[in-house]
C-alpha positions in Angstrom: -23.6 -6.2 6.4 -20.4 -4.2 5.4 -20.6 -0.8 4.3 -19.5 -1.5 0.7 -19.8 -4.6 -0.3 -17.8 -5.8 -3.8 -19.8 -9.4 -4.8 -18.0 -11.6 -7.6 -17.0 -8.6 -9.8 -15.9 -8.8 -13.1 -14.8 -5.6 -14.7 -12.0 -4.1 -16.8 -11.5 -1.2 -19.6 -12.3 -4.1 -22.5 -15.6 -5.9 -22.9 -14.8 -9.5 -22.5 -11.5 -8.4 -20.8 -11.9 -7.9 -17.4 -9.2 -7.2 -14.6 -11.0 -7.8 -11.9 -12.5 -11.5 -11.9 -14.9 -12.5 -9.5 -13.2 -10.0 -7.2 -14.7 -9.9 -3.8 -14.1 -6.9 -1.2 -16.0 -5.9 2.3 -15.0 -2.2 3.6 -16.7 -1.5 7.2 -18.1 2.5 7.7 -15.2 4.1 9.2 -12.5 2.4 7.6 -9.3 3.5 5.8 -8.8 1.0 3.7 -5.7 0.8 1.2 -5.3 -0.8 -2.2 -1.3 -1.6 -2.6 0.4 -3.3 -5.3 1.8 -2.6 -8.1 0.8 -0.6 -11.5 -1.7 -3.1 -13.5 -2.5 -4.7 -10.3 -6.0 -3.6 -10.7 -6.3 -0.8 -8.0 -7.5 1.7 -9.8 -9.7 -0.1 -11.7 -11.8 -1.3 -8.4 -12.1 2.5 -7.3 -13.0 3.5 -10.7 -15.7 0.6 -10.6 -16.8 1.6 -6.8 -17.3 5.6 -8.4 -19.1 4.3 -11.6 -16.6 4.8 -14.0 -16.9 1.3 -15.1 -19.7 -0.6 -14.6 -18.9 -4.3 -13.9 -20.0 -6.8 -16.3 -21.0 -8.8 -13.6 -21.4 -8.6 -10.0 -22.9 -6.2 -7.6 -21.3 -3.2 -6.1 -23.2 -2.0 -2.4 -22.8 0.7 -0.5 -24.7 1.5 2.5 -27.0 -1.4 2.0 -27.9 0.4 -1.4 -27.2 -1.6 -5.2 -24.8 0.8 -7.2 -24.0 -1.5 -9.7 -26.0 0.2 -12.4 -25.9 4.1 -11.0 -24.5 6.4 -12.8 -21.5 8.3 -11.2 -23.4 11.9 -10.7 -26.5 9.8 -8.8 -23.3 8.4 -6.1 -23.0 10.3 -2.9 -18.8 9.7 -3.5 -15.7 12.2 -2.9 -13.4 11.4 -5.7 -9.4 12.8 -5.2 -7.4 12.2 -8.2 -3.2 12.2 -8.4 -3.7 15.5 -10.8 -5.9 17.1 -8.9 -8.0 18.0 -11.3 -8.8 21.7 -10.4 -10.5 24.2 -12.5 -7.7 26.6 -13.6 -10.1 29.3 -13.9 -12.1 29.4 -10.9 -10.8 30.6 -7.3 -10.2 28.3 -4.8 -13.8 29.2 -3.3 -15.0 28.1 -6.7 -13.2 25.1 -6.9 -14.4 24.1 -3.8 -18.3 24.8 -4.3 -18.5 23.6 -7.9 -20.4 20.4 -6.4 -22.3 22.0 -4.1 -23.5 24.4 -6.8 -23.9 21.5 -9.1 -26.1 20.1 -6.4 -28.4 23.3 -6.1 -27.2 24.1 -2.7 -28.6 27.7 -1.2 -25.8 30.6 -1.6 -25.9 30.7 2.0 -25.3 26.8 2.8 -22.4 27.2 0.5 -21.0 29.4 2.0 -21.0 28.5 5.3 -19.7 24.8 3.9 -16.9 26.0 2.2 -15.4 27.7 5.1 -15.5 24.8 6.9 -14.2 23.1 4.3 -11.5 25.7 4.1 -10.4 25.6 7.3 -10.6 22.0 8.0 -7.5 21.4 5.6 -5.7 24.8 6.6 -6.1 26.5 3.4 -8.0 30.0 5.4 -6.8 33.0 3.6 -6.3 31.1 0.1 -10.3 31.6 -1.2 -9.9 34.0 -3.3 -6.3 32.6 -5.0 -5.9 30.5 -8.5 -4.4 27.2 -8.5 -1.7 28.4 -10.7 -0.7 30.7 -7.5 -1.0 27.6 -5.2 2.2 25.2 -4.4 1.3 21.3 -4.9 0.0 20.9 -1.1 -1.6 23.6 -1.4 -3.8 22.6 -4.7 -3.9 19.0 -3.0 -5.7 20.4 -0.1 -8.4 22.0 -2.5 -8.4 18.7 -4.0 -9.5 17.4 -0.7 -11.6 20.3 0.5 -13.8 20.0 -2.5 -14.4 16.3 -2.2 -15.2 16.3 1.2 -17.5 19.9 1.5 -20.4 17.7 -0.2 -20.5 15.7 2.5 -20.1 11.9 0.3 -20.7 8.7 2.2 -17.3 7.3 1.2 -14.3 8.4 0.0 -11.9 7.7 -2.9 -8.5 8.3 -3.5 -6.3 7.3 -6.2 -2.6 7.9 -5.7 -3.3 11.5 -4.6 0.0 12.4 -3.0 2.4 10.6 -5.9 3.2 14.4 -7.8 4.5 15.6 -4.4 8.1 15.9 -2.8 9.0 14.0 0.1 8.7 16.6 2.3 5.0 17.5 1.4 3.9 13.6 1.5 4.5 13.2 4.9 2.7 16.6 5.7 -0.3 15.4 3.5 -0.5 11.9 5.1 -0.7 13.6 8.3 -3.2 15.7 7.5 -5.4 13.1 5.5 -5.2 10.7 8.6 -6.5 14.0 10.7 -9.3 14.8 8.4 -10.3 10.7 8.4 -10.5 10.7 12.7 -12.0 13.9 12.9 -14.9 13.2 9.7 -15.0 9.4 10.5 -15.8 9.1 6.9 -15.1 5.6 5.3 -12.0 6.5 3.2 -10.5 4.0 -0.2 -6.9 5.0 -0.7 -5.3 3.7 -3.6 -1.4 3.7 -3.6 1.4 1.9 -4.5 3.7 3.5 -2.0 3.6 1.0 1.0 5.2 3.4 3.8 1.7 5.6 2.6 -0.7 2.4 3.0 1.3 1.0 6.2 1.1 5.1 7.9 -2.7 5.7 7.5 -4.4 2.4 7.1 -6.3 0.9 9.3 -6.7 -2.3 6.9 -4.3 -2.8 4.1 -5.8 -4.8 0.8 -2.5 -6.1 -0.8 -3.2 -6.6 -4.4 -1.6 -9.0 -7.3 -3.3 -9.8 -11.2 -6.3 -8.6 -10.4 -6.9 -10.5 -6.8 -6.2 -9.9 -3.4 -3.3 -11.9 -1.9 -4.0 -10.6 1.6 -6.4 -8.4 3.7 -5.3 -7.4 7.2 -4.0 -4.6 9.5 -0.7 -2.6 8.7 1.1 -4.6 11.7 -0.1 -7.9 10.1 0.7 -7.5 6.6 4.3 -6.1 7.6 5.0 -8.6 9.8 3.5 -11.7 9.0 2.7 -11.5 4.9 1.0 -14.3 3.7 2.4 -15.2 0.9 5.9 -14.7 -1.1 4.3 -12.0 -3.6 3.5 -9.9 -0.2 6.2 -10.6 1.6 8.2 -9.4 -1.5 6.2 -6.1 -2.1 6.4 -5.1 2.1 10.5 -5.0 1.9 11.1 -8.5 2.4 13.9 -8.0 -0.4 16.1 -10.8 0.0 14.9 -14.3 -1.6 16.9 -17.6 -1.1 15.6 -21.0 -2.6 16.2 -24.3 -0.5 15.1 -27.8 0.7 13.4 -28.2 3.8 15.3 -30.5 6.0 12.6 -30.5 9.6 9.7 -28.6 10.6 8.9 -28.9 14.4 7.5 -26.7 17.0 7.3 -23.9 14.9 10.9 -24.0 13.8 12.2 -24.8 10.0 15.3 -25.7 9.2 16.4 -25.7 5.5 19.1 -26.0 3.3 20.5 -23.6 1.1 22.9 -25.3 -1.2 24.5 -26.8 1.6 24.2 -24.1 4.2 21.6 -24.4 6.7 19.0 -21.7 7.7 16.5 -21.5 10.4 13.8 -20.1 10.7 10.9 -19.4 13.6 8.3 -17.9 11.4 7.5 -20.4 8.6 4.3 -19.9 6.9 1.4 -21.7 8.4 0.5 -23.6 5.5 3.6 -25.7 5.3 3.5 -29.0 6.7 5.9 -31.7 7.2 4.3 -33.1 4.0 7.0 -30.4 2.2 10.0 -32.3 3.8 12.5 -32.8 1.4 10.8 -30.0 -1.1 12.1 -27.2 -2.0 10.6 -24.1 -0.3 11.5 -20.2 0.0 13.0 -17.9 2.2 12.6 -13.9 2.5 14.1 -11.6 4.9 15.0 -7.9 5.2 18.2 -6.5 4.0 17.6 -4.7 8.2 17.3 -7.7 9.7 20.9 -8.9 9.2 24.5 -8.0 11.3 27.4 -8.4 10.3 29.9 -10.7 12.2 33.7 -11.8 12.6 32.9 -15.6 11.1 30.8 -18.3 10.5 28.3 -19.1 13.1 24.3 -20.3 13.2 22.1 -18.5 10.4 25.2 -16.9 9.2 26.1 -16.7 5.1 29.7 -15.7 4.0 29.2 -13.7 1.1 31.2 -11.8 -1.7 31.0 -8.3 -1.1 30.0 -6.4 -4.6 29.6 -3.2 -3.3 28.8 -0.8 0.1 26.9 2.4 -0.3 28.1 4.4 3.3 24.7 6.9 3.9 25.7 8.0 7.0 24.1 6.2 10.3 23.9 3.1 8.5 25.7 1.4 5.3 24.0 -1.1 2.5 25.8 -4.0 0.8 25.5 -6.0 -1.9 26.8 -9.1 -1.8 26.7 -12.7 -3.4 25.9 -16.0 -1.2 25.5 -19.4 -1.9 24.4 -18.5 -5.5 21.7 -15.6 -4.3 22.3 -11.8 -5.3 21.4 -10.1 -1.6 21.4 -7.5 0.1 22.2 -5.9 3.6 22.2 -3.0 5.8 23.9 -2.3 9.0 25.2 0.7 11.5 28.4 2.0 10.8 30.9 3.0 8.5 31.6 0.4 5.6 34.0 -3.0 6.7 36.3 -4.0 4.8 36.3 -7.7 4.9 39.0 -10.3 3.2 39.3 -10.0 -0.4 35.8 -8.6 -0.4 34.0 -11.3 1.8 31.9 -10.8 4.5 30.0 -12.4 7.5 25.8 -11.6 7.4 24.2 -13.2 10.2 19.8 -13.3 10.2 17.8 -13.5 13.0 15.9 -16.0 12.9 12.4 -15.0 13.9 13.2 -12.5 10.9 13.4 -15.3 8.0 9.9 -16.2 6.4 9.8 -19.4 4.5 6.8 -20.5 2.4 5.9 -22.8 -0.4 8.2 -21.9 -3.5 6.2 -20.4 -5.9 6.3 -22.0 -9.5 
């Protein structure tokens, strides 16, 4: 039996409305599990049904072998880290960080000696007696943290807790929350819809579309082998051509794109020579092209719109056989004839699938 368990859940913000429908999850104890997808997608509505927030219509929600369906969210052993951190303005960061165990009845002694180790597991040693107002965004993030994980909860929840931060303190943050999961080994739900966050400190990614979960696998597996256009589209697989599949043989597809023809080594599973002479789709990274002196195999002369030079590497924009594309590639911008261009794709980098209707 999984550590949570999500069984046919339907649940939303309107009765009779749900987002979720008959939504079914599994997280294992130990796992760092991400939600990605895009706003709507129903993320945050499965963490707030997980915390209690909403209580599904129907369905069952486990964790630890125990029915939380109907509990109430004070009566769940969970660590909740919002995007706005939700502090208390007027309480110290000590404060801050004992409110639950004081809520919980804790000895003044046990308290204590948890929120120092609390305070020095996310570095903020020094800072007890400070106000958020006199903290910098990491730093209030990091009592965010502290607080939710000094109780000691079973799991974990995060929705989009690094979003109101620069770049700079992202990547510090991720670090530090992929520390604090090895070192607690506490089951962690991550909600984001940032995938260089889900792909960094995952160790499964849930991609999700309309309420539903279009694919559940490792980081490695959901960038490199998505299983469906929606994914594939939302990982970086920017560039979409539409065309007719001419063969499909030993794992290689060959298809037309308005009289151009592709191939691919990576066509999705599912297809079978049954879609021969159908129209199918094609995805590939705007990295996973070169640019070259003419026409050759897998190569699309295209109508250069623009180049954006950003140093090691330049994009383009470009038109090709009716598709708006785009590429990037080392060097300092080319300047091709009358604005046309030679893109060559690998092709164990083109994914082609059923076209979606």
């Amino acid at each position: 039996m999984a550590f949570i368990e999500l069984e046919n859940i339907s649940a939303g913000y309107d009765k009779g409305k749900p987002i979720l429908k008959n939504f079914n999850l599994s997280v294992e104890q130990g796992e760092l599990v991400s939600l990605l997808g895009p706003s709507g997608c129903g993320k945050t509505t499965t963490l707030r049904t997980i915390a209690g927030f909403i209580i599904a219509e129907e369905g069952k929600v486990r964790v630890g072998g125990k029915d939380y369906s109907r509990l109430p969210p004070y009566k769940r052993n969970i660590g909740l880290v919002f995007q706005t951190y939700a502090l208390f303005p007027h309480l110290s960061v000590f404060e801050n960080i004992a409110y639950g165990l004081r809520r919980r009845k804790v000895t003044r002694n046990e308290i204590k000696r948890r929120v120092a180790e609390a305070v020095k597991m996310v570095s903020l040693s020094g800072f007890e007696d400070r106000f958020p107002a006199n903290l910098s965004g990491g730093q209030r993030q990091r009592v965010a943290l502290a607080r939710s994980i000094v109780i000691e909860p079973e799991l974990l929840l995060l929705d989009e807790p690094l979003s109101n931060l620069d770049a700079k303190l992202r990547d510090e943050m991720r670090a530090e929350l992929s520390r604090l999961q090895h070192q607690l080994g506490i089951t962690m739900i991550y909600v984001t819809h940032d995938q260089v966050e889900a792909l960094s400190l995952s160790t499964r990614i849930v991609v999700m579309n309309n309420g539903l979960i279009e694919q559940s696998a490792t980081p490695e597996e959901i960038y490199e082998k998505p299983a469906t256009s929606f994914v594939a589209n939302f990982v970086g697989f920017d560039n979409y051509l539409s065309g007719i599949l001419v063969s499909l043989k030993s794992g290689e597809a060959r298809v037309s794109v308005n009289g151009v023809e592709l191939v691919s080594t990576r066509p999705n599973p599912s297809l079978g020579k049954d879609m021969i002479g159908k129209p199918v789709s094609l995805f590939f990274r705007p990295g996973d092209t070169c640019i070259t002196s003419g026409p050759g195999r897998n190569t699309l002369e295209g109508e250069m719109d623009f180049s954006n030079y950003q140093g090691n590497t330049t994009q383009y924009a470009f038109h090709a056989q009716g598709f708006p594309l785009r590429a990037v590639a080392s060097g300092k911008p080319i300047s091709g004839e009358k604005g046309r261009a030679f893109f060559n794709i690998a092709p164990d980098k083109v994914i082609i699938d059923r076209k979606e209707k």
